[in-house]
N, C-alpha and C positions, 0 to 999 in steps of 0.2 A: 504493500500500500504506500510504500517510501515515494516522494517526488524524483524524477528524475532530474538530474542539473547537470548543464553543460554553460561550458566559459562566455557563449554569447546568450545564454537564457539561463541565469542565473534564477534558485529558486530568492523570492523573496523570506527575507529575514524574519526569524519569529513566529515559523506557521506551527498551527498544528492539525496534525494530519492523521487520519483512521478510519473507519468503516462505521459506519451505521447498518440498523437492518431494515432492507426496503419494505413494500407493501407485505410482501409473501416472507420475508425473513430473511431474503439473500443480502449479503453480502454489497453494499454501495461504496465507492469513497470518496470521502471529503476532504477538504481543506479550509481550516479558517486565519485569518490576520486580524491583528489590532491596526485602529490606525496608528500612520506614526508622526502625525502633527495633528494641533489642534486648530482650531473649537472641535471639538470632536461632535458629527455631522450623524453618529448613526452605524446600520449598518446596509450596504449593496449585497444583494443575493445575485449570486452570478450561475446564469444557466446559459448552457452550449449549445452548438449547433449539435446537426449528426454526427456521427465522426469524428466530433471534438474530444478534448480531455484538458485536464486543470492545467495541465503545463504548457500549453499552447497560450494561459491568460496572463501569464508571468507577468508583460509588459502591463498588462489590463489592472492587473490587482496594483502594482507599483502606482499606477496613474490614480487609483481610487486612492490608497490609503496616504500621498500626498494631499489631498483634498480633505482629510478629515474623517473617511469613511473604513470602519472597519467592514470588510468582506467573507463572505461565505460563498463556497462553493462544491458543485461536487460531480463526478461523472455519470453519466445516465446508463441505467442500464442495458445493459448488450452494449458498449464501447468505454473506452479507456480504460483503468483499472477495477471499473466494477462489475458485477458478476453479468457472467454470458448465459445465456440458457441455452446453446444450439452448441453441438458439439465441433463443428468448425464455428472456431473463432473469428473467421473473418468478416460471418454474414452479420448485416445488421438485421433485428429482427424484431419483430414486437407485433403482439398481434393488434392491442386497442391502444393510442393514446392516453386512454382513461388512467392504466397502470402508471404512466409517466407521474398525470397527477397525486396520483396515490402517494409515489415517491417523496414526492415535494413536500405534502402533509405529512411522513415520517421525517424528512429531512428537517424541516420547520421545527418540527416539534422536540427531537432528538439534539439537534444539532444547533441550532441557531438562537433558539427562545432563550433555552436555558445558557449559554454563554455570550452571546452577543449583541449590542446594544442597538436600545431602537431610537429611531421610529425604523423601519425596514422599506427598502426600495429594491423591485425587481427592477436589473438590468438581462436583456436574452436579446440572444442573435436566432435566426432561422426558428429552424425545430425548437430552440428554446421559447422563441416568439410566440409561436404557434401553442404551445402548452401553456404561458402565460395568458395569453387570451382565454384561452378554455377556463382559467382559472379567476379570471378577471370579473367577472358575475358573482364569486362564492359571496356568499352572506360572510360577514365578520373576518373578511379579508386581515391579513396581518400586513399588508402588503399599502404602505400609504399612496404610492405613484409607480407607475413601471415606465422602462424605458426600452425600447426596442430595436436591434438594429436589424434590417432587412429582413421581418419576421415574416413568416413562413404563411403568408393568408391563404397564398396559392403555389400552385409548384409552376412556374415561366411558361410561358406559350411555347418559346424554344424545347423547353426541357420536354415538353409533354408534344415536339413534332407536328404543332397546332393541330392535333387528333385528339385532345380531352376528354372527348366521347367514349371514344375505344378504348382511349388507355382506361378512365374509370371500370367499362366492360371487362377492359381484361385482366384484371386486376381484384373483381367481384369472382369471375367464373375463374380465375385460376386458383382462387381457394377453397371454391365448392369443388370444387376438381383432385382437392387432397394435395395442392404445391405451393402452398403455404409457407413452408419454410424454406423452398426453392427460390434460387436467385432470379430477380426477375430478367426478363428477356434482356439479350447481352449483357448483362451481371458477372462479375467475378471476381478472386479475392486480390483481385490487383487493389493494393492501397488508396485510396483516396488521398490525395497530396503528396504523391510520389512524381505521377508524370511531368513530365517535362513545364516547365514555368511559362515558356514559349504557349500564346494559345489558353493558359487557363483560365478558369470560371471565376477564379476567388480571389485573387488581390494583383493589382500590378506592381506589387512594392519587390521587387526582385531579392532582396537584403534577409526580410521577413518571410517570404516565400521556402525561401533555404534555412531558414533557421527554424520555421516550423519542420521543414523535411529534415532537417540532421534529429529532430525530437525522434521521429521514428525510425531517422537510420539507428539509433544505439538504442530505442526502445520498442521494436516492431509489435511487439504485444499489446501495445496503445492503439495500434492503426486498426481497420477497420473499411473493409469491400465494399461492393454495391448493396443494396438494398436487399431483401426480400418481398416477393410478393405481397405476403402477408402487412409488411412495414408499410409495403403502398398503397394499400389497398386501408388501413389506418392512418396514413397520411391522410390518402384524398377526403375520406371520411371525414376526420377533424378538421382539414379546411372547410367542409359543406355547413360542418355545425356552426364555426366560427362567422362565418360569413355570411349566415341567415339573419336575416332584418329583425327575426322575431329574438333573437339570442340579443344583435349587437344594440336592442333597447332596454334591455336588463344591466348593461353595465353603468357603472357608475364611479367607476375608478380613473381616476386622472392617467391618461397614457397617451406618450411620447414615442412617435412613430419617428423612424429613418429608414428613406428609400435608398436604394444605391440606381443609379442614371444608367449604368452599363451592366446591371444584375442581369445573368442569364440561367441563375439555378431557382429564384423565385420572383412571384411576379409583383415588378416593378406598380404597373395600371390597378391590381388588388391593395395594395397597401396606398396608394391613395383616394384611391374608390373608400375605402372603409375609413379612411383618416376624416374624410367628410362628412361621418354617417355617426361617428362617436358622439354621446351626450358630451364628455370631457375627455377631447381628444383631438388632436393633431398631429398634423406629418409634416416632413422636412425630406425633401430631395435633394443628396448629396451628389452633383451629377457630377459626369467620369469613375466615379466610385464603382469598382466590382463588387461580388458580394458578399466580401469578408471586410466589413468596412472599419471594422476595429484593426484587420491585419494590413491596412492599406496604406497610404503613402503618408507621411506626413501631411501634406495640406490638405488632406480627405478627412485623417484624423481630426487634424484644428479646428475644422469647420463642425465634427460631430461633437467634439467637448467645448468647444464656445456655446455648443446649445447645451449640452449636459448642465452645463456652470448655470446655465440663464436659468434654465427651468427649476432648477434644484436650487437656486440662490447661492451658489459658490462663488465667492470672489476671485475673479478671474486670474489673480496674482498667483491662484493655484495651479496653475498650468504652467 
């Protein structure tokens, strides 16, 4: 459960680090920090994309806990260091969404209440986006404002071949069909964040790009394939819910959208579509921005924590 650290992603100082038991009892891990300057501001709950893992925030947590904010985090299950349920490691896999949330309420409760100071703010990228919405309606939310980056409302026109139709189709019938935990169509355990930088989906920052890929040259047990069926097939699902008119008039929680301009793994057009539609909500388009927009370039960065600072009241001398 140890963090992995290497010379250009150093772990930050002072974590501490373990396992909680998820919904069902397995095995999760976390990481939590103190801040390390004051007013002390609280704490950010930090949730990942797919694929992600805690070491990949290194930079992320360092930028929070200069601001005043102590952080909690932790990897989701089937990727990073916590428990897999499929006997290849590589497939991501999950049958409902639902379970993620479940996660969160053990996390919350286990992990973050009883050590870490409030008020609490969710920050999530993609699939973390996406599960924070879902969760953004609960009654007695712990959660005073969340912040988003390029949440996952919809999977890109690109990415779904502008066929959305089918894929949903094929994706419903390939789990009545018992392939479930089959990779979906072209799937395999080639790494996500391995290929070539040339061409990719998720950051133009060349520097970052590699130094998230050395995380899984010397930790490949972090990395993580394409999807499963099954995963897709609870993706598209959890967008349908999230995106329904009748769901997004139930919320009530203050939430900070960021689009990325040049996103091709989720859709750009949904996450301003719904930014419009929020009782206490708005969005910010970072354009040129891919859609890792935390791992992105410096002045992609600047422009998302100049908003972080605004909304969240942090004096900008924090940056």
């Amino acid at each position: 459960m140890e963090l992995k650290s290497q010379a250009k992603n150093p772990v930050p100082s002072g974590p501490v680090v373990g396992a909680f038991r998820g919904y069902d009892g397995q095995p999760l891990r976390f990481a939590r920090w103190d801040a390390t300057q004051g007013p002390r501001r609280g704490t950010v709950c930090l949730f990942h994309g797919r694929s992600e893992f805690i070491e990949k925030y290194f930079e992320t947590v360092a930028d929070l806990r200069r601001r005043g904010f102590a952080v909690a985090t932790f990897d989701w299950r089937g990727q990073g260091a916590s428990y897999r349920s499929l006997d290849n490691f590589r497939k991501g896999h999950i049958n409902d969404f639902s379970e993620y949330e479940r996660d969160v309420l053990r996390f919350m409760k286990d992990v973050v209440l009883p050590d870490c100071p409030p008020p609490y703010i969710a920050l999530a990228h993609s699939m973390g986006g996406n599960v924070m919405m879902r969760m953004a309606s609960m009654q007695g939310s712990w959660f005073e404002r969340m912040v988003l980056a390029a949440p996952m409302i919809a999977i890109s026109e690109e990415e779904l071949r502008h066929r959305r139709r089918l894929v949903r189709l094929y994706a419903e019938l390939s789990v009545l069909a018992g392939l479930s935990t089959s990779y979906i169509y072209g799937g395999s355990d080639a790494i996500v964040g391995t290929e070539r930088f040339e061409g990719n989906p998720l950051t133009s920052d060349r520097e970052r790009w590699s130094r998230n890929k050395a995380i899984i040259e010397v930790a490949p047990q972090l990395g993580l394939g394409s999807p499963t069926n099954g995963w897709l097939r609870a993706a598209l699902r959890s967008c349908a819910k999230i995106s329904n008119p009748d769901y997004i008039r139930r919320i009530n929680l203050p939430i900070l959208m960021f689009a990325a301009g040049e996103d091709t793994v989720v859709s750009t057009r949904a996450i301003e579509e719904l930014g419009v539609r929020l009782k206490m909500g708005s969005h910010i388009l970072i354009a040129g921005s891919r859609h890792e927009i935390l791992q992105e370039q410096d002045r992609f960065r600047q422009k998302f924590w100049a908003a972080f600072d605004a909304y969240l009241g942090v004096a900008s001398a924090a940056a």
